[in-house]
C-alpha positions as CSV (number, residue, x, y, z in Angstrom):
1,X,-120.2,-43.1,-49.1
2,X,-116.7,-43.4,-48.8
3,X,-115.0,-44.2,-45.4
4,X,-112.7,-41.7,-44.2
5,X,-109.7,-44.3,-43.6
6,X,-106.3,-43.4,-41.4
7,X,-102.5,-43.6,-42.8
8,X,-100.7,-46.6,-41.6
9,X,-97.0,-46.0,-41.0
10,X,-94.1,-47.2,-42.4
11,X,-91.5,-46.1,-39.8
12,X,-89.0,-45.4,-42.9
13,X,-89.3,-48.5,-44.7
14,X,-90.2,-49.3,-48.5
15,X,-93.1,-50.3,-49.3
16,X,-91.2,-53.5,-50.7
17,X,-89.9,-54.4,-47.2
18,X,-93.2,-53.9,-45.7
19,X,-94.8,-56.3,-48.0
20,X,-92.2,-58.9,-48.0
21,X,-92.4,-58.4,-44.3
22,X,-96.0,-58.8,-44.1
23,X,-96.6,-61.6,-47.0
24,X,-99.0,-58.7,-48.4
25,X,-98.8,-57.6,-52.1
26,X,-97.1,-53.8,-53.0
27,X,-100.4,-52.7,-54.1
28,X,-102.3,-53.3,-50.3
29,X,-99.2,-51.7,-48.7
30,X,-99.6,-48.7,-51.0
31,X,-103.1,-48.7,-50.7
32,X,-102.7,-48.4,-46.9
33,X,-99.8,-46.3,-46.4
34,X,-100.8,-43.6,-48.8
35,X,-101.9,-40.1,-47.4
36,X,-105.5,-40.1,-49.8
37,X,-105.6,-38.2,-52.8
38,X,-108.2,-35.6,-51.2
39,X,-105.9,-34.7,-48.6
40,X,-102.8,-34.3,-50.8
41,X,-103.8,-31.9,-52.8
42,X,-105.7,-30.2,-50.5
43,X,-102.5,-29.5,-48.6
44,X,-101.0,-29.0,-52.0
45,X,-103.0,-26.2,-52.7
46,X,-102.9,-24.7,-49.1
47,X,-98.5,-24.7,-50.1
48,X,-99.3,-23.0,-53.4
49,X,-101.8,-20.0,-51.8
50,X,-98.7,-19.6,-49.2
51,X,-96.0,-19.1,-51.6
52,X,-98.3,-17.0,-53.7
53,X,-99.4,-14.4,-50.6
54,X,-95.4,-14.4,-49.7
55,X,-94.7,-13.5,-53.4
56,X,-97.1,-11.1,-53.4
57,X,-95.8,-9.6,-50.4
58,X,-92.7,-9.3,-52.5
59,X,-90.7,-11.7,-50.9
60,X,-87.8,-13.7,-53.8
61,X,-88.2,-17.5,-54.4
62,X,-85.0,-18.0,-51.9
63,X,-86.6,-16.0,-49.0
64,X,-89.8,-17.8,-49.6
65,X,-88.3,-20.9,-49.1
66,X,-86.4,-19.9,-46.4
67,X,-89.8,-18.6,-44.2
68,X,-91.8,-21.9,-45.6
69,X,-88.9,-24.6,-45.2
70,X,-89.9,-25.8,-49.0
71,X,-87.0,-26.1,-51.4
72,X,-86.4,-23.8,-53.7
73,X,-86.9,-26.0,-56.7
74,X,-90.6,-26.1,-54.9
75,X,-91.3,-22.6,-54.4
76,X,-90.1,-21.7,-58.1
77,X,-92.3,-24.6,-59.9
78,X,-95.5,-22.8,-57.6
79,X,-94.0,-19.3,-59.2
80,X,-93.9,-20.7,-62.2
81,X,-97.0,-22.3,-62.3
82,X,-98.5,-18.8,-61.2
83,X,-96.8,-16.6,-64.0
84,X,-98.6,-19.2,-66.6
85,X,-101.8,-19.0,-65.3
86,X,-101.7,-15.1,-65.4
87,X,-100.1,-15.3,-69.4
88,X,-102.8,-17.5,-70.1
């Protein structure tokens, strides 16, 4: 079973200047600092079903980005990545 494990900070460093700070390899730092892959995309996907109910409401890629406080290169990739699952 694997163990549910938390985020460590970096405070706004690199993860170079962490591991030369801490005499630990890239890879560890990574490893630790990383937000885990299960959580990313489920937040991913919680972004995507928000910009496709707004879009659906009507709403244009600037305004949705605008209510959300993604960019607007964001929100059009999402729009984009809805129009090809509906051609396909």
């Amino acid at each position: 079973m694997a163990v549910k494990r938390q985020r460590i900070p970096r405070n706004g460093k690199t993860i170079r200047e962490v591991a030369e700070g801490t005499g630990l390899s890239t890879a560890t730092i990574e490893r630790w600092t990383s937000e885990p892959r299960a959580d990313y995309l489920a937040r991913a996907n919680e972004k995507r079903a928000r910009v496709r109910e707004l879009r659906a409401q009507g709403l244009s890629i600037r305004a949705i980005a605008e209510e959300t406080g993604y960019s607007v290169g964001t929100v059009h990739r999402y729009v984009k990545e809805m129009n090809e699952q509906v051609d396909a």
